[in-house]
mmJSON file of the N, C-alpha and C atoms, coordinates in Angstrom:
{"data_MODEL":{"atom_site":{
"group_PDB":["ATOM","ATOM","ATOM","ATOM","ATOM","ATOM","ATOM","ATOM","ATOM","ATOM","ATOM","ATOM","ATOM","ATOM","ATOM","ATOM","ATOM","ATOM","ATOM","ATOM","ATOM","ATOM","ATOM","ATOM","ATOM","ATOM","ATOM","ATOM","ATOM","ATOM","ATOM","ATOM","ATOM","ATOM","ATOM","ATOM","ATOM","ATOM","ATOM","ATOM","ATOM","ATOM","ATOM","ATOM","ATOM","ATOM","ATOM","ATOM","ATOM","ATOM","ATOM","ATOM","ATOM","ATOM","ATOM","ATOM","ATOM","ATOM","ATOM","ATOM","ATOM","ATOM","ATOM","ATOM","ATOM","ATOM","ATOM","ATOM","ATOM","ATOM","ATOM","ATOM","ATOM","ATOM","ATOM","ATOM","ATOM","ATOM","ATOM","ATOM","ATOM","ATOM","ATOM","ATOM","ATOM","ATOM","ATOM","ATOM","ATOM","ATOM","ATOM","ATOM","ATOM","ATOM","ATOM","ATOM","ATOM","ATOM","ATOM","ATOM","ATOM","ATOM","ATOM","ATOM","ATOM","ATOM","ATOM","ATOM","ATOM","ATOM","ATOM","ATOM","ATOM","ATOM","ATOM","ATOM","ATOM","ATOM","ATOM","ATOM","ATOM","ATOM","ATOM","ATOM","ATOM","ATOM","ATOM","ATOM","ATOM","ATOM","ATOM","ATOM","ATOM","ATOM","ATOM","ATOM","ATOM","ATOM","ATOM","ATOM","ATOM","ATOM","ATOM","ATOM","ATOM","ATOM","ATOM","ATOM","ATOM","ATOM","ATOM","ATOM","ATOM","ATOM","ATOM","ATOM","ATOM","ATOM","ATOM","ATOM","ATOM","ATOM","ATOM","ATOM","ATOM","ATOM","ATOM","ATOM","ATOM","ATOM","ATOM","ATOM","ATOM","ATOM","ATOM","ATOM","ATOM","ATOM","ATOM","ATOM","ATOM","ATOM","ATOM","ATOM","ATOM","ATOM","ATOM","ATOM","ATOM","ATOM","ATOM","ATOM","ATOM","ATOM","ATOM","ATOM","ATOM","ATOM","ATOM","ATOM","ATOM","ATOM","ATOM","ATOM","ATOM","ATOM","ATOM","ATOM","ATOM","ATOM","ATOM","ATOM","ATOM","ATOM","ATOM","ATOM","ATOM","ATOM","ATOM","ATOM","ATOM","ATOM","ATOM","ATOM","ATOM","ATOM","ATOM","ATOM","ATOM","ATOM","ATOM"],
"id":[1,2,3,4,5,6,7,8,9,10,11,12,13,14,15,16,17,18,19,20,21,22,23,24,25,26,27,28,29,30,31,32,33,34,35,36,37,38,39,40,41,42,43,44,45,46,47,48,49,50,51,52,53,54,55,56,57,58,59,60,61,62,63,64,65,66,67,68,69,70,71,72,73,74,75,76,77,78,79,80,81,82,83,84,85,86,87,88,89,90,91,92,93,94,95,96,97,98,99,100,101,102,103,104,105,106,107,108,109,110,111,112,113,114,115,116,117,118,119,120,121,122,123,124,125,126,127,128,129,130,131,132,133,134,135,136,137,138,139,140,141,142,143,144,145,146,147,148,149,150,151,152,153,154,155,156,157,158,159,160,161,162,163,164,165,166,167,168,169,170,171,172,173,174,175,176,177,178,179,180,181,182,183,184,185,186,187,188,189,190,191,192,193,194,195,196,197,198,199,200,201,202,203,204,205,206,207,208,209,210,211,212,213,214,215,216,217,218,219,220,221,222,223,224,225,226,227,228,229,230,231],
"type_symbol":["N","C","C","N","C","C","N","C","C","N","C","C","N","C","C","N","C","C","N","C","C","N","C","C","N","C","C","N","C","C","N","C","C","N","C","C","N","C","C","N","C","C","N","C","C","N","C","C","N","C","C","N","C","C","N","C","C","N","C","C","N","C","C","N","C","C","N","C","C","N","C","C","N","C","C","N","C","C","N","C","C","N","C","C","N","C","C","N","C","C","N","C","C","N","C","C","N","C","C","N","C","C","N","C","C","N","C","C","N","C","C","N","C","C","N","C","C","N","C","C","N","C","C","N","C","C","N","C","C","N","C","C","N","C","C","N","C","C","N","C","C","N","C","C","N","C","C","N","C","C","N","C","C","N","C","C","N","C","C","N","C","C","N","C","C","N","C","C","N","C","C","N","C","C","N","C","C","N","C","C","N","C","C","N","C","C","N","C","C","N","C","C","N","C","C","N","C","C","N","C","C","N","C","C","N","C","C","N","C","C","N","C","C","N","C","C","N","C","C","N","C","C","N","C","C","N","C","C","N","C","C"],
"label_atom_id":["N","CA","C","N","CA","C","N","CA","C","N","CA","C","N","CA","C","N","CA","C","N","CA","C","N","CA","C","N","CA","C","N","CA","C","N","CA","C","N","CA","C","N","CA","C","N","CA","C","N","CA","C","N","CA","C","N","CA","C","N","CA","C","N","CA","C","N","CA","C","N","CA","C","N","CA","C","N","CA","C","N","CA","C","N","CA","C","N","CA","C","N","CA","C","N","CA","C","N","CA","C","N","CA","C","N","CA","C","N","CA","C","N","CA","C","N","CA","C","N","CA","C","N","CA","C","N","CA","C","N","CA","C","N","CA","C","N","CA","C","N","CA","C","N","CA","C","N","CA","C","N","CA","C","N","CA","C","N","CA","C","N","CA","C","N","CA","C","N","CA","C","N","CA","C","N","CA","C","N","CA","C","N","CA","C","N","CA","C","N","CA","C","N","CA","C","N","CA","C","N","CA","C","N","CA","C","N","CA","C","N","CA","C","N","CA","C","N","CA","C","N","CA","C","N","CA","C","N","CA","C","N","CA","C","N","CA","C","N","CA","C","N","CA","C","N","CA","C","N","CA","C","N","CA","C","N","CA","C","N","CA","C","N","CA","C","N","CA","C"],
"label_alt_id":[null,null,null,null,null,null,null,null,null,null,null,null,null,null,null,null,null,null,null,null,null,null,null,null,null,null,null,null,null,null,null,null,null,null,null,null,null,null,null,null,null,null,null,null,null,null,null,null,null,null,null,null,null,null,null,null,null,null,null,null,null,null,null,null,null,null,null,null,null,null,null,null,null,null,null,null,null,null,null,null,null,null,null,null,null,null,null,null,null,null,null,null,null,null,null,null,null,null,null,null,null,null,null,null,null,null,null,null,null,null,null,null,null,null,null,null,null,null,null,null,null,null,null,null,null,null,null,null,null,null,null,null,null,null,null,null,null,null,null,null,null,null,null,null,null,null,null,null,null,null,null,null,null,null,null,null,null,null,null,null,null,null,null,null,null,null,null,null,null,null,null,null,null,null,null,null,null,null,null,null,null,null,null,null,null,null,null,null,null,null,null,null,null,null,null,null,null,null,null,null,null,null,null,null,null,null,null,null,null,null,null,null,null,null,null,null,null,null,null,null,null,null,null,null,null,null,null,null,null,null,null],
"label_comp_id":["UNK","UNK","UNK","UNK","UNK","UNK","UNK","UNK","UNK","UNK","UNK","UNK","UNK","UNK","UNK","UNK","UNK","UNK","UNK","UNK","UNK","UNK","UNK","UNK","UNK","UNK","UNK","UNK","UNK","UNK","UNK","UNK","UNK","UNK","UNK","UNK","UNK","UNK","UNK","UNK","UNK","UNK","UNK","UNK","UNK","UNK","UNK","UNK","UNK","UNK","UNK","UNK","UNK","UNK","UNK","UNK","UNK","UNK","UNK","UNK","UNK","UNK","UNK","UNK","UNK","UNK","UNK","UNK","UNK","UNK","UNK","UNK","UNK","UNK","UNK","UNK","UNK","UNK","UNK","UNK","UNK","UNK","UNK","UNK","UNK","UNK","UNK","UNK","UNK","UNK","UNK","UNK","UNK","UNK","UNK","UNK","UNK","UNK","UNK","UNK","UNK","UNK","UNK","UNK","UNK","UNK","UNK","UNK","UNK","UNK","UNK","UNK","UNK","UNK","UNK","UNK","UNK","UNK","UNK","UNK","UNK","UNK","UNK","UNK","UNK","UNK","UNK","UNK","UNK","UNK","UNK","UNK","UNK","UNK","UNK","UNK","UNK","UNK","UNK","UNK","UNK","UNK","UNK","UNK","UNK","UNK","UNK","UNK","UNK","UNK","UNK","UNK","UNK","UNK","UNK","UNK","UNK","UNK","UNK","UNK","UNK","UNK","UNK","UNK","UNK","UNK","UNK","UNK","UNK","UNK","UNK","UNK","UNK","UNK","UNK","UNK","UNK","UNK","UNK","UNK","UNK","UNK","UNK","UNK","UNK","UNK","UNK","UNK","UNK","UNK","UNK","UNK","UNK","UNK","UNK","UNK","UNK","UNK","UNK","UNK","UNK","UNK","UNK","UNK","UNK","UNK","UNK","UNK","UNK","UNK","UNK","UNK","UNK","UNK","UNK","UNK","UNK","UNK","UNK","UNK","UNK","UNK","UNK","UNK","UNK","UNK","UNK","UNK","UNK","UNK","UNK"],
"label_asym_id":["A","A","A","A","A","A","A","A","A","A","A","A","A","A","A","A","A","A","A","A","A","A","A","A","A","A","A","A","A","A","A","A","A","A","A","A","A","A","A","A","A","A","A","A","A","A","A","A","A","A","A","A","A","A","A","A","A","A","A","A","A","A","A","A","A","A","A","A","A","A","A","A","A","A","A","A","A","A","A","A","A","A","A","A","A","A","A","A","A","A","A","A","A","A","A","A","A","A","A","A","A","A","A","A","A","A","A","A","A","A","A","A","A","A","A","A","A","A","A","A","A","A","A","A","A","A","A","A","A","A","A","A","A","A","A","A","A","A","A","A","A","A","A","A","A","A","A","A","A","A","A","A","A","A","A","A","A","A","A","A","A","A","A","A","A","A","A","A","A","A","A","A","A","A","A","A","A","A","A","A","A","A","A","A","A","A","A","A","A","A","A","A","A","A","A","A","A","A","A","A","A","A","A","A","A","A","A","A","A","A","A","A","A","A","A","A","A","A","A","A","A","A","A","A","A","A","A","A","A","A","A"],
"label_entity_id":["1","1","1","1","1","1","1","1","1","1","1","1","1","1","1","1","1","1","1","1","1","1","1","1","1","1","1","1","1","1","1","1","1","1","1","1","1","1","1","1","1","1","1","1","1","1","1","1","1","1","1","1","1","1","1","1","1","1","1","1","1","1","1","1","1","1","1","1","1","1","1","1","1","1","1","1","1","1","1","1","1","1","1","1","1","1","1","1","1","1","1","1","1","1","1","1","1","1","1","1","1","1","1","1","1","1","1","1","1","1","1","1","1","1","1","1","1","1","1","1","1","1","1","1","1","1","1","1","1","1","1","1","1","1","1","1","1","1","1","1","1","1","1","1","1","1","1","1","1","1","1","1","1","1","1","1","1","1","1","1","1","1","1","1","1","1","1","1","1","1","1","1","1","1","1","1","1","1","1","1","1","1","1","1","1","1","1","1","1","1","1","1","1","1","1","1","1","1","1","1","1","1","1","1","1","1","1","1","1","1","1","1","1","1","1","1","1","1","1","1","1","1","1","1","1","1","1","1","1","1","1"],
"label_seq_id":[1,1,1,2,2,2,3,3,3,4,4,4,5,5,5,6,6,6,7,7,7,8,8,8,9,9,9,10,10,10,11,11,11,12,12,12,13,13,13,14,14,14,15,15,15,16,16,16,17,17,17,18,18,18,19,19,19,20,20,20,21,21,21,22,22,22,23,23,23,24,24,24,25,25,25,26,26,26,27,27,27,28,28,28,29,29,29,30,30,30,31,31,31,32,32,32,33,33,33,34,34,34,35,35,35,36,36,36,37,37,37,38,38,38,39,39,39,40,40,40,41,41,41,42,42,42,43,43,43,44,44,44,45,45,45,46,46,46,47,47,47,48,48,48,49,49,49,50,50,50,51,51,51,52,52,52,53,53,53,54,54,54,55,55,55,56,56,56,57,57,57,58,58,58,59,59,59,60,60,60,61,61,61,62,62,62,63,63,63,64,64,64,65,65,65,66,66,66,67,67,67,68,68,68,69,69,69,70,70,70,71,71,71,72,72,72,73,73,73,74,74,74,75,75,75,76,76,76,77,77,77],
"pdbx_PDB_ins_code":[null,null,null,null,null,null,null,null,null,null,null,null,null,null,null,null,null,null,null,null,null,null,null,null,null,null,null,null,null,null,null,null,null,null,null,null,null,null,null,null,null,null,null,null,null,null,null,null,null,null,null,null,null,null,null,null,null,null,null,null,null,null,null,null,null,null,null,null,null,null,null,null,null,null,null,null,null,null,null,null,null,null,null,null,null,null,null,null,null,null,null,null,null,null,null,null,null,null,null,null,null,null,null,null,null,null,null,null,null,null,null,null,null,null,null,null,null,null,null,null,null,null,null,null,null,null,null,null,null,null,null,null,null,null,null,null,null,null,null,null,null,null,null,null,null,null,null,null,null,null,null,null,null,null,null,null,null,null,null,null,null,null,null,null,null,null,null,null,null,null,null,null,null,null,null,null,null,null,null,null,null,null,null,null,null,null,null,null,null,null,null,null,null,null,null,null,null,null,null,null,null,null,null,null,null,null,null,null,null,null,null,null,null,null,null,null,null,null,null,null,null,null,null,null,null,null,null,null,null,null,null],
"Cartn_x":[-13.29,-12.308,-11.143,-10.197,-8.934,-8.435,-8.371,-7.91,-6.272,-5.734,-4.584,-3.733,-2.245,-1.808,-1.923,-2.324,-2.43,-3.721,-4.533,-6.119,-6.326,-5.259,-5.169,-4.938,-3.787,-3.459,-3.976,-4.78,-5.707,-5.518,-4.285,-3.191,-4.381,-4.444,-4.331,-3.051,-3.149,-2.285,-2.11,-0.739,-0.518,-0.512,-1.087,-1.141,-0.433,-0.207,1.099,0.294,0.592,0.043,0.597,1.398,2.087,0.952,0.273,-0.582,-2.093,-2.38,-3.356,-3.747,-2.59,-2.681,-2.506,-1.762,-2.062,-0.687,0.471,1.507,2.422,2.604,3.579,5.431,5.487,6.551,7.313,8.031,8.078,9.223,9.126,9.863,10.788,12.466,13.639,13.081,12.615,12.469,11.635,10.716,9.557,9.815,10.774,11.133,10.032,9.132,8.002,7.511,7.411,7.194,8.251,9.153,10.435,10.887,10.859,11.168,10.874,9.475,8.774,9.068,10.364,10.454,12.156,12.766,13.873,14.171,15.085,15.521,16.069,16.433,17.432,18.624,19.099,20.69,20.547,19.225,19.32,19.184,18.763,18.896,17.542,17.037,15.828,15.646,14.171,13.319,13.334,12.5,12.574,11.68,10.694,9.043,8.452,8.682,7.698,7.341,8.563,8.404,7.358,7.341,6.883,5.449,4.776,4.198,4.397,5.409,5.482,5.221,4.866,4.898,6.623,7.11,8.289,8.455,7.211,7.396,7.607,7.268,7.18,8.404,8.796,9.957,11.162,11.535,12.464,12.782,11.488,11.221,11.588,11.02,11.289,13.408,13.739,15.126,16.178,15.43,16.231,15.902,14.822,14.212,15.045,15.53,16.426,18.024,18.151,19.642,20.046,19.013,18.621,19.135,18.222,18.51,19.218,20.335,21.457,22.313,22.477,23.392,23.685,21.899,21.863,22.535,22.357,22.543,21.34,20.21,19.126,18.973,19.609,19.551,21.029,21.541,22.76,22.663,23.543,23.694,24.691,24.795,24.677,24.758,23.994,24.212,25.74],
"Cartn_y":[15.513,14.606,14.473,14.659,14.83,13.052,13.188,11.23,11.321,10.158,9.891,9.661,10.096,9.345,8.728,7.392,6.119,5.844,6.485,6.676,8.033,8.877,9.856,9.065,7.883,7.547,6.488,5.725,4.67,3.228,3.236,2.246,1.613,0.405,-0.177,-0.707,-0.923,-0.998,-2.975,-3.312,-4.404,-5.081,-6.56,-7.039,-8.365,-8.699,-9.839,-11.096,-11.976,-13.485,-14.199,-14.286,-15.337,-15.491,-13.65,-13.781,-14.082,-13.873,-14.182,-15.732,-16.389,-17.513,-18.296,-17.68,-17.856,-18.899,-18.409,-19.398,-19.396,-20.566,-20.484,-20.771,-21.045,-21.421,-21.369,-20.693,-20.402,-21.56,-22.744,-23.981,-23.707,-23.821,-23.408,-24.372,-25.701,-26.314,-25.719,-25.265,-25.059,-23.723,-23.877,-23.071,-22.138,-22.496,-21.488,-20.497,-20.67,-19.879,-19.003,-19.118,-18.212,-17.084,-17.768,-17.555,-15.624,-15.63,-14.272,-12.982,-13.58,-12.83,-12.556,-12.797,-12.811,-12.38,-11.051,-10.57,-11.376,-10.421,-11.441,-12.254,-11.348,-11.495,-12.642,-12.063,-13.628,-12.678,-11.414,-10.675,-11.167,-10.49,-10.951,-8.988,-9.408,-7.784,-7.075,-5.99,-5.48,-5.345,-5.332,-5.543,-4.119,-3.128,-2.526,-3.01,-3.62,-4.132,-5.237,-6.12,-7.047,-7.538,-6.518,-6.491,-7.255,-7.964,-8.657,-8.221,-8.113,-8.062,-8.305,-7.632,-7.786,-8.987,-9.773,-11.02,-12.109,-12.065,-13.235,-13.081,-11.307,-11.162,-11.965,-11.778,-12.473,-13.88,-14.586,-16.27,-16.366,-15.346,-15.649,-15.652,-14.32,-14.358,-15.861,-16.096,-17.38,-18.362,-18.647,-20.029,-19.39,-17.944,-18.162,-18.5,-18.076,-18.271,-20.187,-20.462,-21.787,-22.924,-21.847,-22.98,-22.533,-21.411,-21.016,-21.995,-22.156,-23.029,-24.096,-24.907,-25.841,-26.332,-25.308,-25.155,-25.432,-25.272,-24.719,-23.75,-22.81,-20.908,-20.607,-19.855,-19.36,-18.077,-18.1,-16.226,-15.254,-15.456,-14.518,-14.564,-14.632,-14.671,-14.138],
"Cartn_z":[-67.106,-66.55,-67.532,-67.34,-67.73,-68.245,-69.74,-69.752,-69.76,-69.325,-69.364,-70.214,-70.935,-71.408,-72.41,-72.0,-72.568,-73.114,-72.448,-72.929,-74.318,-74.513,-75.467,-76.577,-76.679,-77.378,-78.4,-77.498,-77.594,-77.593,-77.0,-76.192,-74.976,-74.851,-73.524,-72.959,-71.582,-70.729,-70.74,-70.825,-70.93,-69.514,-69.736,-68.667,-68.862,-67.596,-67.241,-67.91,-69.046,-69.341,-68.414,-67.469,-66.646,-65.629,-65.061,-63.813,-64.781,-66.084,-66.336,-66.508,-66.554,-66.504,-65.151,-64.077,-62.573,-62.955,-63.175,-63.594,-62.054,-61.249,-60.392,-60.723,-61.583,-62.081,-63.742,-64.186,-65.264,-65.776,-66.641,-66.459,-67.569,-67.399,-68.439,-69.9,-69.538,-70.842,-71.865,-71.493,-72.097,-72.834,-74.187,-75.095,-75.725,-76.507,-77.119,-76.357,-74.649,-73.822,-73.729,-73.636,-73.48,-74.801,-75.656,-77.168,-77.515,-76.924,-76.981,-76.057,-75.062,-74.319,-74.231,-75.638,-76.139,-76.98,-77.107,-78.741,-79.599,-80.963,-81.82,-81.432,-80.362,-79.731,-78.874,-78.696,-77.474,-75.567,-75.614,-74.803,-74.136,-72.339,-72.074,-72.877,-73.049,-73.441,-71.537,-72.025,-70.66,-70.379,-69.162,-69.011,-69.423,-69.759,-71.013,-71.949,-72.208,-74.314,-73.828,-72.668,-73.224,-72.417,-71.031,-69.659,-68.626,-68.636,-67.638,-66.378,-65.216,-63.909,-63.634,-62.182,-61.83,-61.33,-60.122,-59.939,-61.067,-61.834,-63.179,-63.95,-63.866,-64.325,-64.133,-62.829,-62.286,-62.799,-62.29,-62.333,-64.061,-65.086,-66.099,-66.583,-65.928,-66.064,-65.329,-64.548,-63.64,-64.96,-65.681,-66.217,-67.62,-67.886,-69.111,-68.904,-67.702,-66.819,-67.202,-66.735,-66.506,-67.576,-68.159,-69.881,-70.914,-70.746,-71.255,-70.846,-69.211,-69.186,-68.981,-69.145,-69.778,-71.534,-71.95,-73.181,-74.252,-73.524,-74.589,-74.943,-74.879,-75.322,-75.494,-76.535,-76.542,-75.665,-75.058,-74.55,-75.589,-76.668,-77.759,-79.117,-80.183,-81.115,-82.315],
"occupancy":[1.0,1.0,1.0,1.0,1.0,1.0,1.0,1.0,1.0,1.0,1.0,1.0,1.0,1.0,1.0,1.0,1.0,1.0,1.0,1.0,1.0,1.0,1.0,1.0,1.0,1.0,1.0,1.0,1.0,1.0,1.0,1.0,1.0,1.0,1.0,1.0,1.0,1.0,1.0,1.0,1.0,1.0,1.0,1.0,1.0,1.0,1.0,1.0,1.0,1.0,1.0,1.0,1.0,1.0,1.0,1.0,1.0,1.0,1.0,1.0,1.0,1.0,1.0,1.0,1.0,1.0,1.0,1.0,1.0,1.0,1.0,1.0,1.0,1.0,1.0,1.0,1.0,1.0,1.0,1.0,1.0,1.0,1.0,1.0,1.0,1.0,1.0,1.0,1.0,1.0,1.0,1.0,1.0,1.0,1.0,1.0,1.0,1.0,1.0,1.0,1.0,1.0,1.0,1.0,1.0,1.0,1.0,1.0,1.0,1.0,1.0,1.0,1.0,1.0,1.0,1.0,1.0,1.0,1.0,1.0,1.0,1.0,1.0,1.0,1.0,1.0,1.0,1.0,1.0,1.0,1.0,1.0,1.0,1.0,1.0,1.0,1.0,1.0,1.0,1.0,1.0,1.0,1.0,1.0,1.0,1.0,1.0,1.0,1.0,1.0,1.0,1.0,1.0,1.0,1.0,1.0,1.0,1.0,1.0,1.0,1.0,1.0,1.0,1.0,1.0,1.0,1.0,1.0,1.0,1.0,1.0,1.0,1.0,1.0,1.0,1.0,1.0,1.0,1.0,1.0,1.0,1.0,1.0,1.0,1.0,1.0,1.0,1.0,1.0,1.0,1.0,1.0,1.0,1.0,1.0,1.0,1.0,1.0,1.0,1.0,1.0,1.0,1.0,1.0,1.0,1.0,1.0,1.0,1.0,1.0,1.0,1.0,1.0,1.0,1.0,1.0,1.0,1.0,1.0,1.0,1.0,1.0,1.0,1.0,1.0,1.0,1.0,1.0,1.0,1.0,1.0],
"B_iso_or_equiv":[0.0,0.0,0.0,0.0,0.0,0.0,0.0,0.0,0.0,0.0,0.0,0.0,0.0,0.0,0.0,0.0,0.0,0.0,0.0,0.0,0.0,0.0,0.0,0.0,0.0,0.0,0.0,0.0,0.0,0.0,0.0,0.0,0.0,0.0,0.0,0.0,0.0,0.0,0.0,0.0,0.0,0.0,0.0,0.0,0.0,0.0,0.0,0.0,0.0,0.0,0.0,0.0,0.0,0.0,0.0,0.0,0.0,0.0,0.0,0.0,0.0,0.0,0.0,0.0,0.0,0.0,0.0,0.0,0.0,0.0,0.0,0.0,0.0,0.0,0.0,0.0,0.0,0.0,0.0,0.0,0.0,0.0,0.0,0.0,0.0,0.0,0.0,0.0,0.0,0.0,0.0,0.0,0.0,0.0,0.0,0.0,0.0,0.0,0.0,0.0,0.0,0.0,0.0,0.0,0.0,0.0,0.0,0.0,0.0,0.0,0.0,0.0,0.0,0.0,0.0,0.0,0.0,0.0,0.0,0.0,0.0,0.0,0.0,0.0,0.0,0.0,0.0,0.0,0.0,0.0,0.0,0.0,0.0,0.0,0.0,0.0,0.0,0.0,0.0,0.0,0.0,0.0,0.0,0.0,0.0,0.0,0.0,0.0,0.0,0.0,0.0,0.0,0.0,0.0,0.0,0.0,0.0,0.0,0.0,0.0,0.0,0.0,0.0,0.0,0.0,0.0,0.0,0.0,0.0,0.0,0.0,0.0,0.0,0.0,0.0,0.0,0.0,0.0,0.0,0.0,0.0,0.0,0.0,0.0,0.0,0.0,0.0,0.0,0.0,0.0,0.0,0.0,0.0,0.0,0.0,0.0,0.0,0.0,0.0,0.0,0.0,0.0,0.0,0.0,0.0,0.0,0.0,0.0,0.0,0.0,0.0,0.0,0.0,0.0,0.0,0.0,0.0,0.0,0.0,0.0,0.0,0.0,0.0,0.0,0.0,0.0,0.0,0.0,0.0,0.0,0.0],
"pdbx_formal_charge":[null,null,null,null,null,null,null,null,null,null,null,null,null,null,null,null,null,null,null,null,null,null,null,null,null,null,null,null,null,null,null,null,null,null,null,null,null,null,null,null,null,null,null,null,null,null,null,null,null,null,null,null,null,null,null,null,null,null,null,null,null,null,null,null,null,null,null,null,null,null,null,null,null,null,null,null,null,null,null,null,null,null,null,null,null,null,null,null,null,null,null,null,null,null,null,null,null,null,null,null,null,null,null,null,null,null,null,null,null,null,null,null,null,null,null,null,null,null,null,null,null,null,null,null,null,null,null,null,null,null,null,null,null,null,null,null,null,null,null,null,null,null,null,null,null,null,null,null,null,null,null,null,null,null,null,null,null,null,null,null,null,null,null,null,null,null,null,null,null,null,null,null,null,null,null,null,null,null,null,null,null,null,null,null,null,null,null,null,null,null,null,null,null,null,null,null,null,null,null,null,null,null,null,null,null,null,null,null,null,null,null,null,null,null,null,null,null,null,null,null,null,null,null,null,null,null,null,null,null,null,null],
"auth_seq_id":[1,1,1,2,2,2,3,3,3,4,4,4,5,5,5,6,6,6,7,7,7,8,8,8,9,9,9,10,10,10,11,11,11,12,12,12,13,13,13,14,14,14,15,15,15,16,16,16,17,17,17,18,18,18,19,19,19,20,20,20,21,21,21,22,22,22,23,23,23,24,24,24,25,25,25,26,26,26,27,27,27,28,28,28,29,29,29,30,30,30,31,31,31,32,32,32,33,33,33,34,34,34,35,35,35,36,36,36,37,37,37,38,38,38,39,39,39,40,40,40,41,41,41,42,42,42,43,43,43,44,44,44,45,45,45,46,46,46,47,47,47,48,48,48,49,49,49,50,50,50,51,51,51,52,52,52,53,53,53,54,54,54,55,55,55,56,56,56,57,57,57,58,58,58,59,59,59,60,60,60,61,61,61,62,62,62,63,63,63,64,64,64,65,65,65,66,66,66,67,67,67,68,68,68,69,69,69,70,70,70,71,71,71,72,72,72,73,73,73,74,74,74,75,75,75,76,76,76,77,77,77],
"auth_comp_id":["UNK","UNK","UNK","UNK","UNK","UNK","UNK","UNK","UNK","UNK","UNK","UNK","UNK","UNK","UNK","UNK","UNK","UNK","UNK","UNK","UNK","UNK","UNK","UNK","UNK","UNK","UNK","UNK","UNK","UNK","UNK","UNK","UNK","UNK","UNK","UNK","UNK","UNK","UNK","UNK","UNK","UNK","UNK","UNK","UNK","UNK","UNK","UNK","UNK","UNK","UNK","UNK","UNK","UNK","UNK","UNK","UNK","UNK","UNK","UNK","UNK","UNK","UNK","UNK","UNK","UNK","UNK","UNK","UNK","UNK","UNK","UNK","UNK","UNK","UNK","UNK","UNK","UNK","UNK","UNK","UNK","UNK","UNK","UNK","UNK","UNK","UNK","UNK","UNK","UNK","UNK","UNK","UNK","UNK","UNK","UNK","UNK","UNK","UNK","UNK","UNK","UNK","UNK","UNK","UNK","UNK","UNK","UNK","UNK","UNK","UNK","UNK","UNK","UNK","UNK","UNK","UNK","UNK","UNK","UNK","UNK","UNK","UNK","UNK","UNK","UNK","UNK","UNK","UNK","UNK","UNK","UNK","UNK","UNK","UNK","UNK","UNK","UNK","UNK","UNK","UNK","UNK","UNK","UNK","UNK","UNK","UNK","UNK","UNK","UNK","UNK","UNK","UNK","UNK","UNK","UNK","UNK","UNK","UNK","UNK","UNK","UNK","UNK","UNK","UNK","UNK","UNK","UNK","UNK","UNK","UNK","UNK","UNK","UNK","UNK","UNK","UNK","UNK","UNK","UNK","UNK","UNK","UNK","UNK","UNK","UNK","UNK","UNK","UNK","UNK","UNK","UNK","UNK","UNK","UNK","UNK","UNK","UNK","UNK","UNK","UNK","UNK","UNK","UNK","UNK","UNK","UNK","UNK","UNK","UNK","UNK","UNK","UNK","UNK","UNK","UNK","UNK","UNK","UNK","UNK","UNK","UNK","UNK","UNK","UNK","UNK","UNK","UNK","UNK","UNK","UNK"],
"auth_asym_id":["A","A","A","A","A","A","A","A","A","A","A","A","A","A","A","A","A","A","A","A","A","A","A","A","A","A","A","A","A","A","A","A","A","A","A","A","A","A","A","A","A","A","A","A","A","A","A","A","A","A","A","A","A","A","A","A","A","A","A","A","A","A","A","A","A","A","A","A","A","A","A","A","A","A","A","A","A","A","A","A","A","A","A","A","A","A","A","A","A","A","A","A","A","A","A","A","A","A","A","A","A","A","A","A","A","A","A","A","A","A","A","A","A","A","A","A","A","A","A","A","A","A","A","A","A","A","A","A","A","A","A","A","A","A","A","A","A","A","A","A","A","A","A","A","A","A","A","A","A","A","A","A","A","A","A","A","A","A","A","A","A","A","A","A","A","A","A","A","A","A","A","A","A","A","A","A","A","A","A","A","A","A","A","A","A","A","A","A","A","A","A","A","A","A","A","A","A","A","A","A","A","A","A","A","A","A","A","A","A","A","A","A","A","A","A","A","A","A","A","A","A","A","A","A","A","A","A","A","A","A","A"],
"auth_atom_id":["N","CA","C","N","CA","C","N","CA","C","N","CA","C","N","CA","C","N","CA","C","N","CA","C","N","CA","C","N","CA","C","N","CA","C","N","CA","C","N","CA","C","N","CA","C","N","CA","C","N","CA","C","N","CA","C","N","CA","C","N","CA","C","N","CA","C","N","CA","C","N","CA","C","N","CA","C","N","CA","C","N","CA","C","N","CA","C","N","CA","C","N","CA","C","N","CA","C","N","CA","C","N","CA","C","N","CA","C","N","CA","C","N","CA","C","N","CA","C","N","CA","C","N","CA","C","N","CA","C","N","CA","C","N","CA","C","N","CA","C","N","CA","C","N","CA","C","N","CA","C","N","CA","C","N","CA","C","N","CA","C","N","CA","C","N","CA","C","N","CA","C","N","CA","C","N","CA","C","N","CA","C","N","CA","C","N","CA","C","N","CA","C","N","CA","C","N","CA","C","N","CA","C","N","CA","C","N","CA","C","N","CA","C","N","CA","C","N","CA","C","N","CA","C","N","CA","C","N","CA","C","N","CA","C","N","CA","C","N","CA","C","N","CA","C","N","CA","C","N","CA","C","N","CA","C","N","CA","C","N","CA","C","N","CA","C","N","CA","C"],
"pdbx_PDB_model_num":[1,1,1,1,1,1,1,1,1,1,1,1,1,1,1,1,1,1,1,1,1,1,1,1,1,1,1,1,1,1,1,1,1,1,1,1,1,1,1,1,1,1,1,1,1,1,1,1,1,1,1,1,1,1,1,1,1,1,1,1,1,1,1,1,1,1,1,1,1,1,1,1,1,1,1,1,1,1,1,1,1,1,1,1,1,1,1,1,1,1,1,1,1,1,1,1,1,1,1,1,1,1,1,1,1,1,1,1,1,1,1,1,1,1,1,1,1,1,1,1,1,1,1,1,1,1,1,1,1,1,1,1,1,1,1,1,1,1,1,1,1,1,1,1,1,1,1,1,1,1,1,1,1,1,1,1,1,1,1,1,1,1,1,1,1,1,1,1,1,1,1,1,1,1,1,1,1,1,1,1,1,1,1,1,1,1,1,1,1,1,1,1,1,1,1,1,1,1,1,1,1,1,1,1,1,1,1,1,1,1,1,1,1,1,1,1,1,1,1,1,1,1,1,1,1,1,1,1,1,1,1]
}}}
């Protein structure tokens, strides 16, 4: 049987903490949550770097949208 990839390498495959946690809502305040899913610049990462799922993705980009212009996040260093 032929291994994959990711199995050559000895990599596992990242999985979404938002769905492991069964999160319906990703909330702008709640900074420490966000923090990890933000470069130096202040950029969002991109869901390789970081596994997000595309659904969580989103909700996460709106909840940084959110609190940029709130003014809890700069949008650029």
């Amino acid at each position: 049987m032929a291994k994959t990839s990711t199995q050559q390498r000895g990599q596992k495959k990242k999985v979404c903490q938002f769905c492991e946690s069964e999160a319906d809502y990703i909330d702008y305040k709640n900074y420490p949550l966000l923090k990890p899913h933000l470069d130096y610049f202040g950029n969002i990462r991109k869901r390789f770097h970081t596994g997000v799922c595309l659904h969580h993705q989103k909700m996460l980009k709106t909840a940084v949208e959110r609190a940029r212009f709130m003014g809890m996040l700069s949008y650029r260093k």
